[in-house]
C-alpha positions as CSV (number, residue, x, y, z in Angstrom):
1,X,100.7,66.3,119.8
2,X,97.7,67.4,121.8
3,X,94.4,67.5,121.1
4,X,93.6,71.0,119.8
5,X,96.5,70.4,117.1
6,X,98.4,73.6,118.5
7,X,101.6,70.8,119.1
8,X,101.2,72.4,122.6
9,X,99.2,73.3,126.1
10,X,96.0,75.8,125.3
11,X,96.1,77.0,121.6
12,X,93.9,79.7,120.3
13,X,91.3,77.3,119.0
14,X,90.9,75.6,122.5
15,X,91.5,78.7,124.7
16,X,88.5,81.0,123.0
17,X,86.2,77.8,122.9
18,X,86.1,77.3,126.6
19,X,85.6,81.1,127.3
20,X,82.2,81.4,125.3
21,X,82.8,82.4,121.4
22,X,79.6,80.4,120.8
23,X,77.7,81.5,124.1
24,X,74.4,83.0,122.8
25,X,76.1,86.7,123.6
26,X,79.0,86.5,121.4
27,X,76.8,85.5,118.8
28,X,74.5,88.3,119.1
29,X,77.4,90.8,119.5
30,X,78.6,89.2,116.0
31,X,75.4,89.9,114.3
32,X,74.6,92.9,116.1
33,X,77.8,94.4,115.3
34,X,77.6,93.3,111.3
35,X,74.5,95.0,111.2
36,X,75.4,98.4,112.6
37,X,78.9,98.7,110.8
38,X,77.0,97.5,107.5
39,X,74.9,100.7,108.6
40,X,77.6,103.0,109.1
41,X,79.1,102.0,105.9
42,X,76.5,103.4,103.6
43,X,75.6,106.1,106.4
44,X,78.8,107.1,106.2
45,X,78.7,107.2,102.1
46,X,75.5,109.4,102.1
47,X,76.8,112.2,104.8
48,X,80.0,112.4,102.3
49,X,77.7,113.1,99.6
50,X,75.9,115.7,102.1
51,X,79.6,117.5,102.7
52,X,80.2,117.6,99.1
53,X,78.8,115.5,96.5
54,X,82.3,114.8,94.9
55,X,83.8,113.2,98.1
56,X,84.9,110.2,99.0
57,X,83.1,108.1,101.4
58,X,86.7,107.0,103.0
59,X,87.6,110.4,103.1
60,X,84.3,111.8,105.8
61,X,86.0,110.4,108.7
62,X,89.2,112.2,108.0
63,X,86.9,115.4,107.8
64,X,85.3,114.5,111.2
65,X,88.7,113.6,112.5
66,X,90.3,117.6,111.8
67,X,86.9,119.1,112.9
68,X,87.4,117.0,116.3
69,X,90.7,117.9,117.0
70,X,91.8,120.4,115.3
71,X,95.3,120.8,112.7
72,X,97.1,117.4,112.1
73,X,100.1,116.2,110.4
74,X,99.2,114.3,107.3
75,X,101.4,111.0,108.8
76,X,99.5,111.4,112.2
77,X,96.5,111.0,109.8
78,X,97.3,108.6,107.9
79,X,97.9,106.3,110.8
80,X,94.6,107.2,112.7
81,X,92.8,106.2,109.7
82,X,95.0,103.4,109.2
83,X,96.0,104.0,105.6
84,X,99.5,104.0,103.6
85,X,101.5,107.8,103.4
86,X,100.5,107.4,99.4
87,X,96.3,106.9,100.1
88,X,96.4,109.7,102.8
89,X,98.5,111.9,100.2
90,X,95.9,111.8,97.3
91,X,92.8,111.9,99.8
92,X,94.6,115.1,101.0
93,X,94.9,116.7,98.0
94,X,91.3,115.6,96.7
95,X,90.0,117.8,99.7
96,X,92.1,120.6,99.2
97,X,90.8,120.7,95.4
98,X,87.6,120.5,97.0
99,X,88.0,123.5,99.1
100,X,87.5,121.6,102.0
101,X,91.2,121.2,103.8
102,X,94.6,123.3,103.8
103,X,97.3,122.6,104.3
104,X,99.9,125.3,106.9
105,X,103.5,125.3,108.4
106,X,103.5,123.6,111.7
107,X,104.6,126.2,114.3
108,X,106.1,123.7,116.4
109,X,107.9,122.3,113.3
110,X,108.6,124.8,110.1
111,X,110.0,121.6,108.2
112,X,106.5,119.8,109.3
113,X,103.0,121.0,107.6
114,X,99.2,120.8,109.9
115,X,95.8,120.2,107.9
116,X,93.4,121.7,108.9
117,X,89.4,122.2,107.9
118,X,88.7,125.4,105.8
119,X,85.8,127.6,106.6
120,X,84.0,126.0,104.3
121,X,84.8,122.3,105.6
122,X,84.1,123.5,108.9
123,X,80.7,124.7,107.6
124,X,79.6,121.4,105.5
125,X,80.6,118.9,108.4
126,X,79.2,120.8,111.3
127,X,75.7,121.3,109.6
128,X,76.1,117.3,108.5
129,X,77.0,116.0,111.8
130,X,74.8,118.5,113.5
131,X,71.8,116.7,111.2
132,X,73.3,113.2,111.9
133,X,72.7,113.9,115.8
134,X,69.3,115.0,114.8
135,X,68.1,111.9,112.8
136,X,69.5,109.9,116.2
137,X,67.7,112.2,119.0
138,X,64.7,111.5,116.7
139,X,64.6,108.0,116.2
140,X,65.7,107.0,120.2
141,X,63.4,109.6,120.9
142,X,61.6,106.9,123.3
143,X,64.5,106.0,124.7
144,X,65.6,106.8,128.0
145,X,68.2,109.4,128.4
146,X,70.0,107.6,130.0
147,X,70.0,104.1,128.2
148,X,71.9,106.3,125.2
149,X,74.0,107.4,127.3
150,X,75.3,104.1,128.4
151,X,74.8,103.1,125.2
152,X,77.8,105.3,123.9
153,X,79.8,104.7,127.5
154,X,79.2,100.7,126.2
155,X,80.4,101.7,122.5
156,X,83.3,103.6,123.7
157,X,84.6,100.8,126.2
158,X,84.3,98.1,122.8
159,X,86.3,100.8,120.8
160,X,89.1,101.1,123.5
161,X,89.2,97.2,123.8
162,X,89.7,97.3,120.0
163,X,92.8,99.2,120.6
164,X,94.5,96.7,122.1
């Protein structure tokens, strides 16, 4: 048996160690990141309040999601979000009860049904991400243009790497 305990050449344990987990910028990454997803977390629960005081907090990104791309099948959903058929099923029809999603025959599939935002969801999440966008401008307000906008070409590099 070697060394590491893996029973074989470079196991995990061994092979991240001698690429830097502990380096000073991993660990700052680490905390960095736990303090802005900690962030989002409640930012995200108060701009669910904002769209409709009776929402979900789970259920705002689902929201943004349709008013980003438009009509989606509730399975297509469901896996974006990363949530069982069951979860997305009873968020679905919380929304719709809330006059904020409907639900329409898929033209390229009449045995398949789209969700899309209503009017009024269209309304409530574009004036709440429109005042989300405001409350950033305003507090990077000293920062360079350009620094936030590598800032989100940075952020959306780490998100494609977590696809992987």
């Amino acid at each position: 048996m070697h060394e590491d305990g893996s029973g074989g050449g470079r196991g995990v344990g061994s092979h991240l160690s001698g690429h830097g987990v502990n380096q000073p910028g991993f660990l700052a990454l680490e905390r960095e990141l736990t303090v802005l997803l900690r962030r989002a977390r409640a930012n995200q629960g108060e701009m669910a309040r904002e769209v409709h005081p009776d929402l979900e907090s789970s259920a705002y990104g689902l929201l943004v999601r349709l008013g980003e791309c438009g009509g989606q099948r509730a399975t297509d959903l469901a896996a974006f979000i990363g949530v069982g058929k069951a979860t997305m099923s009873r968020q679905l029809r919380a929304l719709e009860e809330l006059g904020l999603v409907a639900r329409e025959p898929d033209p390229a599939d009449g045995r398949a049904w789209l969700v899309t935002l209503t009017p009024e969801g269209q309304e409530r999440v574009g004036r709440v991400r429109e005042a989300r966008r405001a409350r950033y401008s305003r507090r990077l307000a000293d920062w360079d243009p350009r620094e936030v906008t590598e800032l989100a070409r940075l952020l959306h590099e780490l998100n494609r790497g977590m696809e992987k």
